[in-house]
N, C-alpha and C positions, 0 to 999 in steps of 0.2 A: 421560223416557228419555234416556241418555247416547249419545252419540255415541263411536264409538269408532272408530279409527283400524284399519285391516290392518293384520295382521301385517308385521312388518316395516318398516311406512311410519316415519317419524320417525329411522328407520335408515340411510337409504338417501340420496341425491345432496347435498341438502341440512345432511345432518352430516356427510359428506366432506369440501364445502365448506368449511364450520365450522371443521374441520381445516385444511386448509388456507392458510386464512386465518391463525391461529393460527400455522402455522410459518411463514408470509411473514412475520408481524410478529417472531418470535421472531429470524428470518436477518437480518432488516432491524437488531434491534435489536444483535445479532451482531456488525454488518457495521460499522453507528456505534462501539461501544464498539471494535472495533478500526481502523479509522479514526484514532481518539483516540487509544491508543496507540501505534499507527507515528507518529503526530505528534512523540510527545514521545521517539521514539527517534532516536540519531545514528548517523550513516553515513560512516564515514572514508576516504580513499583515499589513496594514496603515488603518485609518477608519477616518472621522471625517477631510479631510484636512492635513492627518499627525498631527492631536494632539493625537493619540494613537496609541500605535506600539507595535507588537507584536512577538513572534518567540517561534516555539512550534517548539518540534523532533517526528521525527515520533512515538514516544508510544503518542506520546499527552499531553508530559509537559509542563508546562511554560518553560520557557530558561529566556524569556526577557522581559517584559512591560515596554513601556516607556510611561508615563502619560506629556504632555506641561501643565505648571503649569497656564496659561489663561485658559483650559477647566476643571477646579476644580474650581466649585461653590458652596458652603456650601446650597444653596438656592433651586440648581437642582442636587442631589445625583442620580435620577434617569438618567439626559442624562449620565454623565459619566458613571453609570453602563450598559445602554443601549451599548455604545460605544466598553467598555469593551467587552463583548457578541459579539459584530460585530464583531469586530478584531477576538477575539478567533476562532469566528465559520466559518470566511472565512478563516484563516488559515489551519484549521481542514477540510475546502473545496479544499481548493489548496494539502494538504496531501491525502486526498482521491479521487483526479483528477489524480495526479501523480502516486498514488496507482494503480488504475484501468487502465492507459497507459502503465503502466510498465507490471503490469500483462497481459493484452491482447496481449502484443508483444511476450511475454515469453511463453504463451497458446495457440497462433491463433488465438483467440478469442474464445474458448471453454470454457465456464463455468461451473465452478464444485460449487454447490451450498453448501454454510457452508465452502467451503474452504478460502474462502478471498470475 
């Protein structure tokens, strides 16, 4: 005699589940492959009128600063470091802008908190 399952059973919480499961891994694998390309993407910014320029990759390296040799003044060390800072940090704003649009599109908008 065979054993046979109710209607419906093999249907029901357990292949949900199954489900599930399958698109966490599918978002996760999603979420890496884009990861990797914000990585290898660059972020430029200008500060100062275009006397400082900037271009960071997505881990947050420098790539590029370009210093215009009029806003180097032996006398204000502090604007040009100011300057410096700006550029870096609006760059590092425009990578974390693009960051959070990418992911929201990729998510729905569902936040997993520590994941990105």
């Amino acid at each position: 005699m065979k054993a046979r399952l109710p209607q419906g059973m093999g249907k029901g919480p357990s292949n949900n589940m199954n489900q599930m499961i399958k698109q966490a891994q599918k978002m996760q694998s999603d979420i890496t492959a884009l990861q990797e390309d914000l990585e290898q993407r660059e972020f430029s910014a200008s500060v100062g009128g275009g006397m400082v320029d900037i271009t960071i990759n997505g881990k947050r390296n420098v790539l590029s600063l370009n210093i215009k040799p009029e806003v180097v003044n032996p006398d204000d060390i502090e604007m040009l470091q100011d300057l410096i800072m700006s550029a870096f940090n609006e760059a590092v704003a425009k990578l974390d802008e693009e960051s959070d649009a990418e992911m929201q599109k990729l998510t729905g908008g569902v936040s997993f908190p520590g994941l990105f």
